[in-house]
C-alpha positions as CSV (number, residue, x, y, z in Angstrom):
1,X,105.0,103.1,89.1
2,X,104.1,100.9,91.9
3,X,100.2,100.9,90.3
4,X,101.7,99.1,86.8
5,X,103.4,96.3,89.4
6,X,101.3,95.9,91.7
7,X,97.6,96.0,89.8
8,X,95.6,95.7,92.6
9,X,96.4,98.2,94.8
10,X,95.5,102.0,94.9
11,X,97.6,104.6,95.4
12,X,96.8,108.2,96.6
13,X,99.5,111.3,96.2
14,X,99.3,114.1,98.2
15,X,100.4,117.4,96.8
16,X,100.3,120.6,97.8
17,X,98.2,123.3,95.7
18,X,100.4,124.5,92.7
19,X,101.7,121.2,92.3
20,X,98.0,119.3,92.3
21,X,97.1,120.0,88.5
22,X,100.6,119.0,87.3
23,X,100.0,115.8,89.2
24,X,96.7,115.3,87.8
25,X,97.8,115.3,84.4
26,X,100.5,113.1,85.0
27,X,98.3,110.6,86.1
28,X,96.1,111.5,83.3
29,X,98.6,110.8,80.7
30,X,100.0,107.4,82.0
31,X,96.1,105.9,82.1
32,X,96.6,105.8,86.0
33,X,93.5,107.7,87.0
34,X,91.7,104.0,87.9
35,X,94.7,103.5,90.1
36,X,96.4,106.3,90.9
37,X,94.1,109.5,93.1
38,X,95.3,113.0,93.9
39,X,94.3,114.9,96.8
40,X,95.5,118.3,97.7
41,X,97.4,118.5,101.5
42,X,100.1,120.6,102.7
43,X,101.3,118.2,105.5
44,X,102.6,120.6,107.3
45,X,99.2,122.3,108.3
46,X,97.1,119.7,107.8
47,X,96.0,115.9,107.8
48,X,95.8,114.1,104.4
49,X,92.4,113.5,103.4
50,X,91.0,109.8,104.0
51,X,92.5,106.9,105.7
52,X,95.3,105.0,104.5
53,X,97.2,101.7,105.3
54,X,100.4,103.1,104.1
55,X,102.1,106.1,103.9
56,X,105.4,106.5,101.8
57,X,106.9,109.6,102.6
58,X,109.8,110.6,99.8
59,X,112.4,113.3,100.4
60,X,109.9,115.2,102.2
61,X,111.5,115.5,105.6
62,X,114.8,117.2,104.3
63,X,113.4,120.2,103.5
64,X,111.5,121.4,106.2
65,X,113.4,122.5,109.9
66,X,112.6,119.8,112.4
67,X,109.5,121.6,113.6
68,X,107.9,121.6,110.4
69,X,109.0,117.4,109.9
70,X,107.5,116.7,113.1
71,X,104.2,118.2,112.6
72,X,104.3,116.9,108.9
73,X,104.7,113.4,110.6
74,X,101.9,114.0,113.2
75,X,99.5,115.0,110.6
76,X,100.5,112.6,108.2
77,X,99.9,109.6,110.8
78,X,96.6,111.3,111.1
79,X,95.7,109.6,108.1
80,X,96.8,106.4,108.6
81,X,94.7,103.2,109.7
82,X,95.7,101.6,112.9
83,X,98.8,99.2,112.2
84,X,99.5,100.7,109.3
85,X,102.8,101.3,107.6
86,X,105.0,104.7,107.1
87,X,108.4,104.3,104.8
88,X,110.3,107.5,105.2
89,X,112.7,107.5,102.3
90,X,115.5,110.3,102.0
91,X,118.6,111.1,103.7
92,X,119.1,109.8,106.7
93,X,122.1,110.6,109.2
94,X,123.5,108.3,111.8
95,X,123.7,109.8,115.2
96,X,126.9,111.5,115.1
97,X,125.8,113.2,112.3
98,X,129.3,111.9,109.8
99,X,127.8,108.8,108.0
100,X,127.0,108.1,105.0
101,X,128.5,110.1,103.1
102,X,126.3,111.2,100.6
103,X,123.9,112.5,103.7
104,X,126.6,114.8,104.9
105,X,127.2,116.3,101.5
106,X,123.9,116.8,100.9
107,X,124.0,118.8,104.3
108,X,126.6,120.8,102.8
109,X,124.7,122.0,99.6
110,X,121.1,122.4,101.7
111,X,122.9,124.7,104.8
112,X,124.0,126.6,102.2
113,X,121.2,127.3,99.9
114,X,118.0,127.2,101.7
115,X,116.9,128.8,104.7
116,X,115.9,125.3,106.6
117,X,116.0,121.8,105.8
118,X,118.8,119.2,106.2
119,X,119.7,115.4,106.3
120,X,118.2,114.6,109.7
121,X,119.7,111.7,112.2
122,X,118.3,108.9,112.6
123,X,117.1,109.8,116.3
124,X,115.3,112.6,115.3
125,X,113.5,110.4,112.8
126,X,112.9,108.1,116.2
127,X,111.7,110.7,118.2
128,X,109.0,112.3,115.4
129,X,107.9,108.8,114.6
130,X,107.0,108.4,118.3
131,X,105.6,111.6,119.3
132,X,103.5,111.1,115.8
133,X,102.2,107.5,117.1
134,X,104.2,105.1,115.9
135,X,106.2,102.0,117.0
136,X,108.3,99.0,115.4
137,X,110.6,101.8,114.1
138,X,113.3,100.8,112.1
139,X,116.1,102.0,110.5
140,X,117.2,100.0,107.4
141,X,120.3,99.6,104.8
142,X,120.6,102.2,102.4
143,X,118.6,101.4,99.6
144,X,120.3,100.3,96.1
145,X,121.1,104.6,94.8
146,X,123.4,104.3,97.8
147,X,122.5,108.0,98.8
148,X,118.4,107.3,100.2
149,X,118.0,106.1,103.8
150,X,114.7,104.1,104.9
151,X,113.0,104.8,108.4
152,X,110.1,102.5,108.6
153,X,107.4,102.1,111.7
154,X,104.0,100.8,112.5
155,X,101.3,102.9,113.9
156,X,99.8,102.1,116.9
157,X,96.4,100.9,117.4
């Protein structure tokens, strides 16, 4: 937990409804409740509650349609401090939609088991981030499991 290495920060998680009292006692049994806070936020109808200087946003965006992502992107900047940071972790296509690999086979299983959702290009990621407020955005190597990309951007302020 990012809490245990980094002592002096705070952490926040936003979960929706059902999964808020599993959370809770998660943090409850790791000793994290003087570092680690739970709020209850679906994203995708609403802001997060408070301000925050960065957002990490974790295989969230894959399994919504691209409505749903962009609005969970608007509200979540919402809650973000001006200049703050958003890390969108979680697969990421490139723009034609056939790299990497494990992003296109994870298309493959989500198309056909679930209704919406998808590994999203890196454009699209572009184009929420902006329309949500953001700039600086980045796109950067796959991180060491080889199959998560990272978007990262600045909002404005």
């Amino acid at each position: 937990m990012m809490t245990e290495i980094w002592p002096e920060i705070h952490a926040t998680v936003a979960e929706l409804p059902l999964a808020t009292p599993i959370t809770e006692k998660v943090v409850e049994e790791e000793s994290a409740g003087d570092r680690v806070g739970v709020v209850t936020a679906d994203v995708t109808r609403e802001s997060i509650p408070g301000a925050y200087d960065v957002a990490i946003v974790k295989a969230l965006l894959q399994t919504l349609s691209p409505d749903g992502a962009r609005v969970a992107l608007g509200n979540i900047s919402e809650s973000i401090n001006p200049s703050g940071r958003i890390f969108i972790i979680g697969s990421i296509l490139d723009d034609s939609r056939t790299f990497p690999s494990e992003s296109v086979l994870f298309n493959l299983n989500v198309t056909n088991i679930y209704d919406v959702g998808e590994s999203y290009t890196e454009q699209m990621h572009r184009n929420w981030l902006a329309d949500a407020g953001f700039a600086d955005i980045e796109r950067a190597a796959p991180l060491r499991d080889g199959r998560s990309g990272l978007m990262t951007a600045r909002k404005r302020g």
